[in-house]
Residue frames relative to the residue before (quaternion, step in Angstrom):
aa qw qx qy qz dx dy dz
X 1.0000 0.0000 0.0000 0.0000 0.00 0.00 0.00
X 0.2220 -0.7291 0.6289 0.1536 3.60 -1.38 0.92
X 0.0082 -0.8202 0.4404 0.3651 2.72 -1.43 -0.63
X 0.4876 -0.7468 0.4412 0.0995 3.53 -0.16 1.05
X 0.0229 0.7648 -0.6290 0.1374 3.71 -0.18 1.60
X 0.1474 -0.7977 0.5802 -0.0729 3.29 -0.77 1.69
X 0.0618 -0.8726 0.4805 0.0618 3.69 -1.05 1.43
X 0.2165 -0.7497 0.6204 0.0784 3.57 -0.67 0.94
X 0.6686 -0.5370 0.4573 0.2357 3.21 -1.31 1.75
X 0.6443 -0.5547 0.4595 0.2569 3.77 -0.62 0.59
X 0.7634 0.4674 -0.0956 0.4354 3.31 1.12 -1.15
X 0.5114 0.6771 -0.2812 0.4482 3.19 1.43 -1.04
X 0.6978 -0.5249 0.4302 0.2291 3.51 -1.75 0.75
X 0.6201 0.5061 -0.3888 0.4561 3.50 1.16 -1.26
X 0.4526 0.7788 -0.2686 0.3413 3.59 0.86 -1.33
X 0.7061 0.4324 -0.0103 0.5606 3.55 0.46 -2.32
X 0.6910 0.3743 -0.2585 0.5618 3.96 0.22 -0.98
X 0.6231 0.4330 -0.4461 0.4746 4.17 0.69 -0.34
X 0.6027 0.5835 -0.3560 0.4119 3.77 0.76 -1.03
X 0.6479 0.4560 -0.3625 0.4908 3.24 0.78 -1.73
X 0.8166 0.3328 -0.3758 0.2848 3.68 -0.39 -1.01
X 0.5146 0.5594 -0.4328 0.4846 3.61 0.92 -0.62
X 0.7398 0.4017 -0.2992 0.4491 3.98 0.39 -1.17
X 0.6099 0.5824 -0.3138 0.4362 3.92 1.18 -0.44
X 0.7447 0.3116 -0.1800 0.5620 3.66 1.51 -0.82
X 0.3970 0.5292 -0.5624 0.4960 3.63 1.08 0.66
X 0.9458 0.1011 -0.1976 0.2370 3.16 0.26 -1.44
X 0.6416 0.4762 -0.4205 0.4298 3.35 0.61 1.21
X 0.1655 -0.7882 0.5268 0.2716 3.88 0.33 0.75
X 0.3412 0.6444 -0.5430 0.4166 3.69 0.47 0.11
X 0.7742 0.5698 -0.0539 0.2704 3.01 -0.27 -2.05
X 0.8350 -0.0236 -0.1670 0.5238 3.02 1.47 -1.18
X 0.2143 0.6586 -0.5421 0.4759 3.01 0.72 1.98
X 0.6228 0.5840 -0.1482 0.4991 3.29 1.73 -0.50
X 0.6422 0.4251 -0.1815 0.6114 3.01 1.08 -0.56
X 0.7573 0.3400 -0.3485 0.4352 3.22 0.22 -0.79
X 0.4248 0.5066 -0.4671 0.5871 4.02 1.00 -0.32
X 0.7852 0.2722 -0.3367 0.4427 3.87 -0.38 -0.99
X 0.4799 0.5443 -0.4263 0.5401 3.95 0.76 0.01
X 0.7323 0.3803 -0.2589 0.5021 4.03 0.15 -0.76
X 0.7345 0.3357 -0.2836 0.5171 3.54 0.65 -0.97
X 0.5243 0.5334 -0.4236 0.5110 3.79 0.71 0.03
X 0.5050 0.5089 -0.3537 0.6008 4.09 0.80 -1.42
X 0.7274 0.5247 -0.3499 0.2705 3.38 -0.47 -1.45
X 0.7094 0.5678 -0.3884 0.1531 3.50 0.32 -1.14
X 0.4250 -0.7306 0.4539 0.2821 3.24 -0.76 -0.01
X 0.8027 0.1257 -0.1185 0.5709 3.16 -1.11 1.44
X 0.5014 0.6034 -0.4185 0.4577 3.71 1.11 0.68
X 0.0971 -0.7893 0.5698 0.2070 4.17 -0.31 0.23
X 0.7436 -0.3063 0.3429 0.4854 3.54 -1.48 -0.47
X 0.7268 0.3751 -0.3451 0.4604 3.54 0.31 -0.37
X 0.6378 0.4442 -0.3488 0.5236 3.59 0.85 0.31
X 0.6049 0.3819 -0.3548 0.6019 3.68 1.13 -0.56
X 0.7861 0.2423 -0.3970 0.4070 3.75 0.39 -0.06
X 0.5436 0.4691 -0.5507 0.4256 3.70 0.75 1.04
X 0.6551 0.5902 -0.3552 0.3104 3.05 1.02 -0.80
X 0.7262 0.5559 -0.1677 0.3680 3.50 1.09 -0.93
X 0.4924 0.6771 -0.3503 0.4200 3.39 2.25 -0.46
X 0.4912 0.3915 -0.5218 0.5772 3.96 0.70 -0.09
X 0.8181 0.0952 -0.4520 0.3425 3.29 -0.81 -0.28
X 0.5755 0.5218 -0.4984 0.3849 3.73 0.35 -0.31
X 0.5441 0.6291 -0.2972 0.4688 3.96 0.90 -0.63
X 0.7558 0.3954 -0.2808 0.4400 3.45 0.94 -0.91
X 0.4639 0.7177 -0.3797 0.3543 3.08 1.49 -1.49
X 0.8538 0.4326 -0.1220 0.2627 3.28 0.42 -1.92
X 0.1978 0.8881 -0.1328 0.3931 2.95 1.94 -0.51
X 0.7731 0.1541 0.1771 0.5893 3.15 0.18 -1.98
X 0.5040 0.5346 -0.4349 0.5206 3.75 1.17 -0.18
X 0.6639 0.5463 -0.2458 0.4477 3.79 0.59 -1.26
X 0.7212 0.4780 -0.2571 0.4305 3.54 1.17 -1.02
X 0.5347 0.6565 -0.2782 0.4535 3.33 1.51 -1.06
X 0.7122 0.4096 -0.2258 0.5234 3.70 1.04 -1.47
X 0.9256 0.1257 -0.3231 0.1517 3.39 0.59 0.17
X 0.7987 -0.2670 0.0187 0.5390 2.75 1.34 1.52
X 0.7488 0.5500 -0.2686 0.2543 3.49 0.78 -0.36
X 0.4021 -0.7344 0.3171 0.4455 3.26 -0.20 0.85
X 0.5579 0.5239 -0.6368 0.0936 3.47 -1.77 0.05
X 0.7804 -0.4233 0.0333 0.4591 3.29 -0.91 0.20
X 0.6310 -0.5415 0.5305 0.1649 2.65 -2.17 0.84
X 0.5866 -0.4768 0.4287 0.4947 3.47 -1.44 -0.58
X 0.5542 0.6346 -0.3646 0.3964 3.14 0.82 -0.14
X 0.6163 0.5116 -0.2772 0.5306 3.73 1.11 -0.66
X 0.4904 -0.5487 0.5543 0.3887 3.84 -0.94 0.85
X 0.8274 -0.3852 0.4012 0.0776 2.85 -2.30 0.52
């Protein structure tokens, strides 16, 4: 086993979209109760590897951010507080 420690420039998008989602599942314990459930049932599958548990989870992470990105810049619709 390795392990494999990837850095993104400070500036960079990947960077900005990691904050947002980390700062979106602090502040709603819902939210990340959701994730984590879709994280286990994704592991779980059978006959599925890492590159399939990380496509599979990009729709909902895509939306997440989505509405995270709107939230940071002011616009109304939902919050973290508001379901999925």
């Amino acid at each position: 086993m390795f392990k494999v420690t990837v850095f993104h420039p400070l500036a960079s998008p990947v960077w900005r979209e990691m904050l947002l989602l980390r700062d979106w599942l602090r502040a709603d314990r819902r939210h990340r109760d959701e994730y984590a459930s879709l994280k286990r049932a994704l592991a779980g599958r059978p006959g599925h590897d890492v590159d399939d548990y990380g496509r599979d989870k990009m729709p909902w992470i895509s939306q997440t951010l989505a509405r995270a990105e709107r939230r940071a810049r002011g616009e109304s619709g939902p919050g973290p507080s508001d379901r999925l």
